[in-house]
Residue frames relative to the residue before (quaternion, step in Angstrom):
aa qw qx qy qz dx dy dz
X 1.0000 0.0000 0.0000 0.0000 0.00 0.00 0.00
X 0.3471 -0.7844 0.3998 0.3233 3.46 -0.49 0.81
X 0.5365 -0.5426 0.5154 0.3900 3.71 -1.05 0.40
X 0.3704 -0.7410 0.5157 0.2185 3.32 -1.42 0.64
X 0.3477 -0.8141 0.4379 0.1566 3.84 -0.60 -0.03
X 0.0971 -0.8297 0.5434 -0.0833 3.32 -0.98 1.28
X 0.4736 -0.6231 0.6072 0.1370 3.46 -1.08 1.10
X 0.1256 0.7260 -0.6706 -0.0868 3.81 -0.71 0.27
X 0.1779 -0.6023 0.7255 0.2816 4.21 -0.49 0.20
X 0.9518 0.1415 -0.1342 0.2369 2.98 -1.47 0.67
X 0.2385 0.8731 -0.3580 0.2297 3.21 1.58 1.14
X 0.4540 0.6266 -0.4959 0.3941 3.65 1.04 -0.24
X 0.8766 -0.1728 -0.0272 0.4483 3.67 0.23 -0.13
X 0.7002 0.4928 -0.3339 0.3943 3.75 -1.37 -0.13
X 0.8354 -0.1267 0.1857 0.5016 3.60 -1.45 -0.88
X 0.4558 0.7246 -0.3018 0.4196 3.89 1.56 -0.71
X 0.7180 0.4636 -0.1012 0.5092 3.23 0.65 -1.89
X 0.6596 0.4553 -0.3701 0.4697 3.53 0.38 -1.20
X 0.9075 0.1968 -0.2400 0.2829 3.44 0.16 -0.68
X 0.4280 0.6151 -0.4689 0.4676 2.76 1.19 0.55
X 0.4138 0.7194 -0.2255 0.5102 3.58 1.77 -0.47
X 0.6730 0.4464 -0.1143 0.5786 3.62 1.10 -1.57
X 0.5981 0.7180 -0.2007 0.2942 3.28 0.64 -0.85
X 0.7281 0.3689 -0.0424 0.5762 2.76 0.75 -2.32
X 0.6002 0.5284 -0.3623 0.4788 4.23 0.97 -0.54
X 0.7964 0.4082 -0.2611 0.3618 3.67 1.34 -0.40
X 0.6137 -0.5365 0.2946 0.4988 2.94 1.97 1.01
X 0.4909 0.5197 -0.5820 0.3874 4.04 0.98 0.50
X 0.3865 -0.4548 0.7626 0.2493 3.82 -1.93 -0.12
X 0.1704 -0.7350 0.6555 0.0340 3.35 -0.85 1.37
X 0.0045 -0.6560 0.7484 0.0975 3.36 -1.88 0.44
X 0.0395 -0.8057 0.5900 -0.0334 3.33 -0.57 1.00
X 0.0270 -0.7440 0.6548 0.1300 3.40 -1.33 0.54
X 0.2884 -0.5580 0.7778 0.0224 3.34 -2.07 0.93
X 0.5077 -0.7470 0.4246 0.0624 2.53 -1.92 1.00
X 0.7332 -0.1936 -0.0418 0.6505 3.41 1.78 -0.46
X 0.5550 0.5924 -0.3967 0.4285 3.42 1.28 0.10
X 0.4222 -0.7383 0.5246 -0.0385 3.69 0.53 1.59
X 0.7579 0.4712 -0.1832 0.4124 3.36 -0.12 -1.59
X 0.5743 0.6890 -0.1519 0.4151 3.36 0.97 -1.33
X 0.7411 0.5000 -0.0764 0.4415 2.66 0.53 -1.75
X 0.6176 0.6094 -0.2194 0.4462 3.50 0.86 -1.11
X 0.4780 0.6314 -0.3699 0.4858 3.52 1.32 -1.22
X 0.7475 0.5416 -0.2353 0.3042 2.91 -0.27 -2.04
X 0.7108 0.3856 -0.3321 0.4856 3.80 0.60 -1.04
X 0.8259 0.4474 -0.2349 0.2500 3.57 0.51 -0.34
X 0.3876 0.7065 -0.2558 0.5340 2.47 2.28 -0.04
X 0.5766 0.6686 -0.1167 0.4549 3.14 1.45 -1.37
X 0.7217 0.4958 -0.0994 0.4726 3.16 0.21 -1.55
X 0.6777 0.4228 -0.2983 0.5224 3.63 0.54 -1.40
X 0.5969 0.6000 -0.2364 0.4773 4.32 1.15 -0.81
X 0.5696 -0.6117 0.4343 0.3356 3.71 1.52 -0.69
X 0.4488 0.5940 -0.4045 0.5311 3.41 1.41 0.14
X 0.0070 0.5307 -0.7993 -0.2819 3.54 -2.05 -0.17
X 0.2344 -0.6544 0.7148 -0.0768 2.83 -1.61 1.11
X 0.0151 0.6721 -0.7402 -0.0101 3.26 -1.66 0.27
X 0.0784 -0.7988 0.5756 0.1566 3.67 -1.17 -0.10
X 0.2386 -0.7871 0.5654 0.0618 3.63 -0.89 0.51
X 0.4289 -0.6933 0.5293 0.2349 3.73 -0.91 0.64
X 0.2225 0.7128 -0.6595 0.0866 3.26 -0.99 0.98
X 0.1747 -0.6695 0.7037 0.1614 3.43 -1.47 0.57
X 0.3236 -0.8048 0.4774 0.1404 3.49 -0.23 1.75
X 0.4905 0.7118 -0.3164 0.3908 3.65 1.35 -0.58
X 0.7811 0.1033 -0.0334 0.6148 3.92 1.23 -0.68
X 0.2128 -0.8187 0.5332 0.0054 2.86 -0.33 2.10
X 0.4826 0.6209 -0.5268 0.3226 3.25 0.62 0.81
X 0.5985 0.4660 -0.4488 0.4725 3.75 1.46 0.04
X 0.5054 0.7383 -0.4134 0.1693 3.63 0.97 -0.31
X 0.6405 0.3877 -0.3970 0.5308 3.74 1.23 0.14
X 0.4223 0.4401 -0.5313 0.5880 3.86 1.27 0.05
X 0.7765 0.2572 -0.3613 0.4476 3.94 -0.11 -0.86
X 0.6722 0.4526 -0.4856 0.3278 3.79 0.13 -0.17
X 0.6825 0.5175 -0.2433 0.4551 3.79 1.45 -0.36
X 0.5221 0.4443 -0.3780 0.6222 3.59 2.21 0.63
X 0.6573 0.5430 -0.2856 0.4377 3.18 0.84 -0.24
X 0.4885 0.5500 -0.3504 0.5797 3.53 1.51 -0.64
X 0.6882 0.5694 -0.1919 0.4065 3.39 0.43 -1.45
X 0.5311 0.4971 -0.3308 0.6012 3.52 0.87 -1.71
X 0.6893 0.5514 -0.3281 0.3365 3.59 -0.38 -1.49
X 0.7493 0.3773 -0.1829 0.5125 3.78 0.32 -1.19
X 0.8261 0.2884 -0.1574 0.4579 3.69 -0.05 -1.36
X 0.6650 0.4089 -0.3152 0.5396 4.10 0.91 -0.05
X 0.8795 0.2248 -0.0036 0.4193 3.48 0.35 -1.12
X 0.3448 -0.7578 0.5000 0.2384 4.05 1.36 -0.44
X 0.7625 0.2810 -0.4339 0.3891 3.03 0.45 1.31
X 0.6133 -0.5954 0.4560 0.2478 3.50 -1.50 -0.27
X 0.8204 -0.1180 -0.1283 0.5445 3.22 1.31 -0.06
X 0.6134 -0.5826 0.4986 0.1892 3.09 -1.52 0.32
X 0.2170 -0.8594 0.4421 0.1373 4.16 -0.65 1.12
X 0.6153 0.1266 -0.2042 0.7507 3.90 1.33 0.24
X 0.0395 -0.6686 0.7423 -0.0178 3.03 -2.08 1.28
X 0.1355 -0.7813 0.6092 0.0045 3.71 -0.34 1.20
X 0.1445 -0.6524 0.7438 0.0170 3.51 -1.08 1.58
X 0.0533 0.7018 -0.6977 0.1334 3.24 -0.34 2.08
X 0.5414 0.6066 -0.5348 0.2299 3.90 0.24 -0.62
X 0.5760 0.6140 -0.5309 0.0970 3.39 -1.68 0.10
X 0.4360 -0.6218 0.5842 0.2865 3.47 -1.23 0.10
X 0.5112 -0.5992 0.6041 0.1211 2.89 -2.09 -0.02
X 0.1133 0.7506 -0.6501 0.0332 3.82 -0.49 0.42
X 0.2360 -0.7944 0.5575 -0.0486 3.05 -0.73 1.67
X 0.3637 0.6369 -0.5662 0.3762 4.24 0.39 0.90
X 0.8493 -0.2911 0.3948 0.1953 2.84 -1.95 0.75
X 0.5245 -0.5233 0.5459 0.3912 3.55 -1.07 0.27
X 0.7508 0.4586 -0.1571 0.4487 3.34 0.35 -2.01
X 0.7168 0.3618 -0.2734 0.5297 3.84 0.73 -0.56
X 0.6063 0.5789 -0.4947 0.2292 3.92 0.48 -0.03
X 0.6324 -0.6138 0.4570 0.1205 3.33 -0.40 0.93
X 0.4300 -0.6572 0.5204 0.3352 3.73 -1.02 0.59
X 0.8676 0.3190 -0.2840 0.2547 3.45 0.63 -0.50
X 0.2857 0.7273 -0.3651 0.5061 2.99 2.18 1.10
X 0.4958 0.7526 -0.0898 0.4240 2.84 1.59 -1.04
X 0.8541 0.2617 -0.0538 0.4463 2.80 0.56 -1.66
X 0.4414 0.7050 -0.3170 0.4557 3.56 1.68 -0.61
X 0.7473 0.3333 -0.3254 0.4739 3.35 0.86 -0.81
X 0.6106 0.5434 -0.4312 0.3822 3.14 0.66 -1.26
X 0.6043 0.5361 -0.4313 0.4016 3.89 0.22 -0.71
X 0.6770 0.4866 -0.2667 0.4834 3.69 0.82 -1.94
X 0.9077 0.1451 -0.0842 0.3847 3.34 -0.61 -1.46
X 0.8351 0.1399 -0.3099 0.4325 3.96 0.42 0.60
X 0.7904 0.1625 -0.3227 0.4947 4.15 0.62 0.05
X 0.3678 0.6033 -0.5411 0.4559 3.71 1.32 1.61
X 0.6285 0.3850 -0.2739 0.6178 3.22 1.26 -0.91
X 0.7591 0.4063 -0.4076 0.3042 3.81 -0.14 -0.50
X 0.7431 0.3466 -0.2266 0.5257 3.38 0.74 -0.37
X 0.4571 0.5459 -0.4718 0.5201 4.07 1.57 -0.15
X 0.6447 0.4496 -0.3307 0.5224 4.04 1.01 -1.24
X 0.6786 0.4304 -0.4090 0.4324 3.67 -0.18 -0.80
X 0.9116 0.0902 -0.2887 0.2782 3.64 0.21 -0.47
X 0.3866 0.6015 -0.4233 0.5564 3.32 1.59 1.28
X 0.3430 0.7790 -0.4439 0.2802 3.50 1.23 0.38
X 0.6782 0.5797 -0.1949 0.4075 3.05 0.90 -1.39
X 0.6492 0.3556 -0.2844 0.6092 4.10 1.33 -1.01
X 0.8741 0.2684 -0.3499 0.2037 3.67 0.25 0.22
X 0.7965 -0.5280 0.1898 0.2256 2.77 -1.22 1.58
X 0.5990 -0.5956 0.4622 0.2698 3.62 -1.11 1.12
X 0.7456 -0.0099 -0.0455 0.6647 3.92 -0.46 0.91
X 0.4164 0.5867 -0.6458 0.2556 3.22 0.20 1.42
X 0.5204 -0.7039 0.3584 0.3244 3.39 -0.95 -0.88
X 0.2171 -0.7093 0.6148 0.2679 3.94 -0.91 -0.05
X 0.0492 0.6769 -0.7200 -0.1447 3.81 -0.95 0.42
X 0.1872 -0.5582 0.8077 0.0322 3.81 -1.06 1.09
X 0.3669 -0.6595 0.6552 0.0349 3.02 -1.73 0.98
X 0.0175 -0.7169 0.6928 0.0760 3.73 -0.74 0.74
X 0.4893 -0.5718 0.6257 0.2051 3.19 -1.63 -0.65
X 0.3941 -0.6848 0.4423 0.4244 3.91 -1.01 1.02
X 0.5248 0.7039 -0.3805 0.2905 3.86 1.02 0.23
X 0.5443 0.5568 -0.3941 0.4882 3.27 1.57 0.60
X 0.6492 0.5708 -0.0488 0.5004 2.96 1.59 0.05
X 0.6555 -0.2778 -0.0541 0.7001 3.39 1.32 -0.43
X 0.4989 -0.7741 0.3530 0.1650 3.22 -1.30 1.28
X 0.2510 -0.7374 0.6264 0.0273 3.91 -1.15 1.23
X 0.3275 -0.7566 0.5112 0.2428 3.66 -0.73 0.72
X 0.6898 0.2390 -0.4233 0.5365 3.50 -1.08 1.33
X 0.7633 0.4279 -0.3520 0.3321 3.69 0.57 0.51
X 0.0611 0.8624 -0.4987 0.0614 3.23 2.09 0.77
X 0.7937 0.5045 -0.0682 0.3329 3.40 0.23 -1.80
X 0.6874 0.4645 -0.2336 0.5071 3.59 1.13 -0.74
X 0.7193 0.4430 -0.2101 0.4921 3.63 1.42 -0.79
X 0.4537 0.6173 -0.4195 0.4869 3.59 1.80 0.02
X 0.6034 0.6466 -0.1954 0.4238 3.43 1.33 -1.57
X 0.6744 0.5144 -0.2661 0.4579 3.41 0.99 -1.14
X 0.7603 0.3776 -0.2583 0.4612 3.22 0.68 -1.66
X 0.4710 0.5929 -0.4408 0.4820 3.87 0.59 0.17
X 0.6914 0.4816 -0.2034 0.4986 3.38 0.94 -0.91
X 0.5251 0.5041 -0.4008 0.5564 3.64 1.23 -0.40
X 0.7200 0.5408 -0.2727 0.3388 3.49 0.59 -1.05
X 0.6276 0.4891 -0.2656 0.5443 2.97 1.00 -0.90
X 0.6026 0.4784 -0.4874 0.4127 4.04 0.34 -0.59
X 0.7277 0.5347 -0.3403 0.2622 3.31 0.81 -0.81
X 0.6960 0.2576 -0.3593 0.5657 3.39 0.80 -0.84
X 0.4773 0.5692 -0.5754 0.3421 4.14 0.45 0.77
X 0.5242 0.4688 -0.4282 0.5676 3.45 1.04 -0.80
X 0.6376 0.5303 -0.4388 0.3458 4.02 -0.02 -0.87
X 0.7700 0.3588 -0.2632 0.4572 3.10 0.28 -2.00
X 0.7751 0.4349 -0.2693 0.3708 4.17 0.42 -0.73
X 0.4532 0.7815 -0.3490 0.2491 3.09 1.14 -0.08
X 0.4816 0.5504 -0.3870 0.5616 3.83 1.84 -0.58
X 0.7116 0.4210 -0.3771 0.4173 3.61 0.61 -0.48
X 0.4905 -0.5785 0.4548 0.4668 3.83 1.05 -0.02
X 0.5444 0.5442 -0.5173 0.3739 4.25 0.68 -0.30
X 0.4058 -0.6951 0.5932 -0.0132 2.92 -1.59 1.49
X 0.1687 0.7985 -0.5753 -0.0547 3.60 -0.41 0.61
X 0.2578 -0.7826 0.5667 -0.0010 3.26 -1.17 1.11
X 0.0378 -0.6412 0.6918 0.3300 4.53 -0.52 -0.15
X 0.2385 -0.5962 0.7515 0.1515 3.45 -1.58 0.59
X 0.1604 -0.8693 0.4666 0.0302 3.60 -0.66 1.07
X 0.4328 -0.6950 0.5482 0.1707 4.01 0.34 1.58
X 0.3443 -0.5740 0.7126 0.2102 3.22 -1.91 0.91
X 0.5923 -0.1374 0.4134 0.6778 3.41 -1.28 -1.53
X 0.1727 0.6335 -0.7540 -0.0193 3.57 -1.88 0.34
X 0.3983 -0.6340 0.6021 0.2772 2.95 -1.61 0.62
X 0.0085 -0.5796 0.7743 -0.2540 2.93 -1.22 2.21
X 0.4815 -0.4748 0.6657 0.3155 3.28 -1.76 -0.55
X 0.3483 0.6826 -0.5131 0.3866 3.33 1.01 1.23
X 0.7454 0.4250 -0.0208 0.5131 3.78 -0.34 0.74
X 0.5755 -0.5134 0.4666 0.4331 3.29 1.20 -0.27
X 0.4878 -0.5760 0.5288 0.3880 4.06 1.54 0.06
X 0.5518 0.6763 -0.4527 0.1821 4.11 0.61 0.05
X 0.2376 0.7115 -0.4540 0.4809 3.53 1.38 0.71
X 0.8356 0.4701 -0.0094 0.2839 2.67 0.32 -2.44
X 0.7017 0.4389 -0.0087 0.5612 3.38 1.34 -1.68
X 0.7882 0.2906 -0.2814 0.4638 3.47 0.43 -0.37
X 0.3080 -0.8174 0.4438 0.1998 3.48 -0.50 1.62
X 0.6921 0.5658 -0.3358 0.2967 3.45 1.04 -0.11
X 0.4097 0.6685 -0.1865 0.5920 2.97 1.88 -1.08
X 0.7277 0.3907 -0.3168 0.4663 4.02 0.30 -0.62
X 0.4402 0.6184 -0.3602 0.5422 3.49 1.62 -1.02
X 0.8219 0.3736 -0.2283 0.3642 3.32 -0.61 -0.97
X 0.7856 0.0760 -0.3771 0.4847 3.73 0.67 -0.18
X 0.3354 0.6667 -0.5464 0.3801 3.53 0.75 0.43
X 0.8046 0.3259 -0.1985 0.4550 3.66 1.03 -1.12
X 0.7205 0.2865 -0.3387 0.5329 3.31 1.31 0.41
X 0.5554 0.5219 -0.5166 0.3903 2.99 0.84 1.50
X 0.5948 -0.5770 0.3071 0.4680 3.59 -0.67 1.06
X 0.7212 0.5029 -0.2710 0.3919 4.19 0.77 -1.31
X 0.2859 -0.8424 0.3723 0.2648 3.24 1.26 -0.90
X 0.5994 0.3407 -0.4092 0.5976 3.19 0.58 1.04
X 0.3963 -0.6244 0.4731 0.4788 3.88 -1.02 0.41
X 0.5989 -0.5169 0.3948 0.4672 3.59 -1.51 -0.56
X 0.6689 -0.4866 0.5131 0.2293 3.09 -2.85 0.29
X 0.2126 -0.7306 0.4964 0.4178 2.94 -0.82 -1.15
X 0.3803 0.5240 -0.5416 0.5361 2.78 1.43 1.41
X 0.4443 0.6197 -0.4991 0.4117 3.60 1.38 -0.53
X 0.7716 0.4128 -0.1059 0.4722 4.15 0.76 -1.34
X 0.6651 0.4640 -0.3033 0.5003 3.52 0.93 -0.24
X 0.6302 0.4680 -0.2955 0.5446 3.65 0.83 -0.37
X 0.8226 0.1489 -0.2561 0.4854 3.86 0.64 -0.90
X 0.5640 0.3855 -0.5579 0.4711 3.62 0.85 1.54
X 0.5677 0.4687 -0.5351 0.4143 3.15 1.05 0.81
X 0.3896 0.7833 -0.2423 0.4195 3.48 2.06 -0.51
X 0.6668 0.1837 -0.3290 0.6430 3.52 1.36 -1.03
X 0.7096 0.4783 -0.4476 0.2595 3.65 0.13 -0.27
X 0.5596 0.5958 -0.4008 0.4138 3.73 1.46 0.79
X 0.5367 -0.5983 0.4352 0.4057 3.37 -0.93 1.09
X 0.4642 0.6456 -0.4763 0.3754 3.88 0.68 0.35
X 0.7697 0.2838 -0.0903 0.5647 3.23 1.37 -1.04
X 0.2143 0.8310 -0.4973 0.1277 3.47 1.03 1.19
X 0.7917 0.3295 -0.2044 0.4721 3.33 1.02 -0.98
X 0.3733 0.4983 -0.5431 0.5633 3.80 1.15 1.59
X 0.2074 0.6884 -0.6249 0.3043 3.21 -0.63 1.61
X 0.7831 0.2322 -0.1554 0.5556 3.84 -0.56 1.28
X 0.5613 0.5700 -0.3631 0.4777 3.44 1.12 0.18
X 0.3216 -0.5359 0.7638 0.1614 3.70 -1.60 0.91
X 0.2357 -0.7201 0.6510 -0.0446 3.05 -0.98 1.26
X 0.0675 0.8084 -0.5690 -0.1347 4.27 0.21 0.40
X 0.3750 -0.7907 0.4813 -0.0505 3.55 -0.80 1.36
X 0.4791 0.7903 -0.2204 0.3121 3.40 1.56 0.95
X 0.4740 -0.7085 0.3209 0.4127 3.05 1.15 -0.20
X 0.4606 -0.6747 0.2040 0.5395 3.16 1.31 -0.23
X 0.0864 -0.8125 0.5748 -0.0453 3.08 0.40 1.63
X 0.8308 0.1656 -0.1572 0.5076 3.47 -1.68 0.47
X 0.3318 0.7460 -0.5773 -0.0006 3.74 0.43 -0.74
């Protein structure tokens, strides 16, 4: 049976890696791409590989959609000469950053940093990766549980997100003749090295949403890697257009 195949942006480390981690244990072939941590990146494939995966990874800097026909013509390539095939059946827009400032103090080119990373990298990285992925495949876009209830200093990053909800929706519409499901899977707090790692590192900060979370404790990143392999399982074929929040019940 042939192995299926998955795109992850930002796989060299964090929520990327992990699920690409989930992935490769549910019998997927990973490509992943990183932005300058190489080394990293390298891990990941051998980590893979040694797990029963092939893997391969590819540099992209989702922020400047002007490399995105240099990276969609390695990926063709990657696709044919690494793996034997032509296209590719799950594409996860996981890259981006955080910028944690004030409404009043954020800064046009905070502004723009994101806007570039976390909402016209993915719209214009999907539109011109259409063509390599696979009829009745899928898209997972990544949001954030901050579109949902509101934290000060994430004005700008949670606008980005919730745009990104919007946008899954009319993708599931417009792609839907092709049978491709697209779904956003929306992260609580986890302890990552997202943020400066202030989930993770700050024992009070973890207190505080640990106790306003129904499970009590904050999230893994096994908590987020496992239920984006969830939409990327033929179990979850007939979930299409749905925010998915991935929190444990945070804030509830």
């Amino acid at each position: 049976m042939t192995r299926k195949i998955a795109l992850i942006t930002g796989a060299s480390r964090g929520l990327g890696k992990n699920a690409a981690e989930h992935l490769a244990a549910q019998g997927f072939d990973i490509i992943g791409t990183y932005h300058s941590k190489a080394g990293e990146a390298q891990t990941l494939v051998s980590t893979l590989q040694n797990a029963g995966a092939r893997a391969a990874m590819l540099q992209l800097d989702v922020g400047n959609s002007a490399s995105f026909e240099a990276f969609a013509s390695a990926l063709k390539d990657t696709l044919k000469n690494h793996f034997g095939r032509e296209h590719l059946d799950v594409l996860v827009n996981n890259a981006g950053i955080g910028i944690n400032v004030p409404f009043a103090d954020t800064s046009e080119a905070q502004f723009d940093q994101l806007l570039n990373i976390q909402l016209k990298g993915p719209f214009f990285l999907t539109q011109r990766l259409l063509p390599l992925i696979a009829d009745q495949g899928r898209i997972i876009n990544i949001s954030s549980g901050l579109t949902r209830f509101s934290l000060p200093g994430y004005a700008a990053y949670a606008a980005m997100k919730g745009a990104m909800e919007v946008l899954t929706r009319y993708q599931a519409k417009e792609l839907g003749q092709r049978g491709i499901r697209v779904n956003i899977l929306a992260p609580g707090a986890i302890e990552t090295d997202f943020g400066g790692g202030v989930v993770r590192d700050n024992r009070d900060v973890n207190a505080v949403i640990a106790g306003n979370t129904a499970l009590g404790r904050v999230g893994l990143p096994d908590d987020i890697g496992a239920a984006i392999a969830v939409l990327a399982s033929d179990g979850a074929g007939w979930v299409n257009g749905q925010r998915l929040e991935v929190s444990g019940g945070m804030f509830l």
